[in-house]
C-alpha positions, -999 to +999 in steps of 0.1 A: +270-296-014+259-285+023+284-257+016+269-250-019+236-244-003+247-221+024+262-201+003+230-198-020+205-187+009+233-162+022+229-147-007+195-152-017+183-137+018+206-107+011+190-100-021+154-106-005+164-084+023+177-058-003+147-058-031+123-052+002+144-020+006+147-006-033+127-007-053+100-024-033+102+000-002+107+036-019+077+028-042+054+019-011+067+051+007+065+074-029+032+059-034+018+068-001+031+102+000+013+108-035-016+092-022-025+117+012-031+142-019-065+136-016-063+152+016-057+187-003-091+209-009-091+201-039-082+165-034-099+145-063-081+170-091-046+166-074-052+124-072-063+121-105-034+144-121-009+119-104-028+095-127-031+112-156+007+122-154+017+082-154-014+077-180+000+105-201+035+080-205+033+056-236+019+026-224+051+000-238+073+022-214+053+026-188+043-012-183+080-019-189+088+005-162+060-013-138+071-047-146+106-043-143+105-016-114+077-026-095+064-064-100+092-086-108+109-071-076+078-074-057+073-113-069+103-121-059+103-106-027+065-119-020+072-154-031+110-161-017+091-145+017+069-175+018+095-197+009+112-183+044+080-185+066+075-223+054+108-229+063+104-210+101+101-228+131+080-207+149+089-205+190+075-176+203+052-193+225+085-209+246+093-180+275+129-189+269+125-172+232+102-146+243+123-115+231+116-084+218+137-089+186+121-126+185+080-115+183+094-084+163+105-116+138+075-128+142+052-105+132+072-096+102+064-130+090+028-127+097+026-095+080+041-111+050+016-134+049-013-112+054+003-084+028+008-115+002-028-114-001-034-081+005-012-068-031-024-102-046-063-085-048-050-048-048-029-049-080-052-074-094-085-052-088-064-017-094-040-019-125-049-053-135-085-041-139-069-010-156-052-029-183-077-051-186-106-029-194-084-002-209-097+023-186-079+047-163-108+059-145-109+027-127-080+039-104-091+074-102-108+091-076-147+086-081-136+049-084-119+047-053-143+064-031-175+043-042-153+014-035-142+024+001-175+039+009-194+008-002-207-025+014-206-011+053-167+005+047-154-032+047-130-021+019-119+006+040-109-014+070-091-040+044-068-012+028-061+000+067-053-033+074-032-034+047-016+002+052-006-010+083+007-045+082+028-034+051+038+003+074+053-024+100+068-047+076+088-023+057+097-006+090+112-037+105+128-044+070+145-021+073+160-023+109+168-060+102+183-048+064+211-026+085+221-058+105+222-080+075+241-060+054+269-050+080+257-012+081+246-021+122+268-040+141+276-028+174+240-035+198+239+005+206+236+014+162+211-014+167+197-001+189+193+033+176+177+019+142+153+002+159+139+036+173+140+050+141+119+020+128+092+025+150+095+061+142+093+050+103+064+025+110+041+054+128+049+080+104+035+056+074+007+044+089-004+080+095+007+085+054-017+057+046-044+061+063-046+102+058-046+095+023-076+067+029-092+097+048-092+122+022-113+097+002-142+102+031-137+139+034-143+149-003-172+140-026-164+132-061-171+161-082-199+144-102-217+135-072-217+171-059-232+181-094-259+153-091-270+167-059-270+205-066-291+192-100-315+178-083-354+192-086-367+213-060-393+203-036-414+225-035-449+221-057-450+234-085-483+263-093-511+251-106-528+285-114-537+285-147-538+319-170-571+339-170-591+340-196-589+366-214 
């Protein structure tokens, strides 16, 4: 039985390990990238046609596609997570386990925690609310900046929050993903993918919170037009016609 078990977490934790990877990991990363179009001159019309291309799909395949590509792997990975960090004894505080790979362990299981919540009221307010309402201008860009822009930025710090907790996560994911599947075994090839994780966490951090940037930097196209409509100042003449 105690064998039984082993053998089910072995494998269990390589398929967490791997789902954190693909699909979970090259969506975040494709997802960013797509996202830092805002930072383009003409930043709300590139944003929204990445929407409208995905709105444009018929909506059975394109839930299918989110469900089966994006949340089932997700829920899995989110939930057997928190199954792992219940199950952690944490020991950084002891100087004996003080180590870099041991707080690098560490914070992956804080992040996890903190990102949980994070997607939990991102997907919920972004394409749940989509689907909900039936309305794809909920995700677009007018949407997004009144919502980062509003209540003293609060929203704004949340999502970089977010950007980077799930930029270190996915970065250590994937350092400790080349040790558990074998592709890492010697210290040095350890070694030399935890460089390139650090180099993977910075570079999506800076992805995620350019793209958060070019919602500050550009005012929706309606507001613009709002302002230039508005009436001019100066007060109107009061001379009346002459009598003739």
């Amino acid at each position: 039985m105690a064998l039984a078990l082993t053998r089910e977490n072995f494998f269990w934790h390589k398929v967490h390990s791997l789902t954190g990877i693909v699909p979970v990991g090259y969506y975040m990363v494709q997802h960013l990238v797509l996202n830092t179009f805002t930072l383009a001159p003409d930043g709300e019309a590139k944003f929204n046609s990445i929407i409208n291309f995905f709105e444009a799909m018929p909506k059975h395949f394109l839930l299918t596609l989110e469900i089966t590509a994006i949340w089932l792997p997700l829920l899995f990975h989110a939930v057997y997570g928190l199954f792992i960090v219940s199950r952690a004894e944490p020991n950084l505080s002891s100087p004996k386990y003080n180590f870099a790979e041991n707080r690098m362990y560490t914070f992956q299981r804080w992040s996890g925690i903190f990102i949980f919540a994070f997607l939990l009221y991102h997907v919920i307010s972004t394409t749940g609310a989509k689907y909900y309402y039936n309305n794809a201008e909920l995700i677009k860009y007018t949407a997004w900046q009144e919502k980062l822009t509003s209540y003293g930025y609060i929203f704004l710090l949340i999502y970089a929050l977010g950007v980077l907790t799930s930029s270190y996560h996915l970065a250590y994911g994937v350092w400790n993903f080349s040790i558990r599947w074998g592709i890492t075994i010697s210290d040095q090839a350890q070694l030399r993918v935890r460089k390139a994780s650090v180099g993977i966490f910075v570079v999506l951090t800076l992805l995620g919170w350019g793209a958060l940037t070019g919602f500050l930097i550009h005012k929706p196209a309606e507001k613009q037009a709002m302002s230039y409509s508005q009436p001019s100042s100066a007060p109107e003449s009061t001379t009346e016609p002459a009598p003739l």
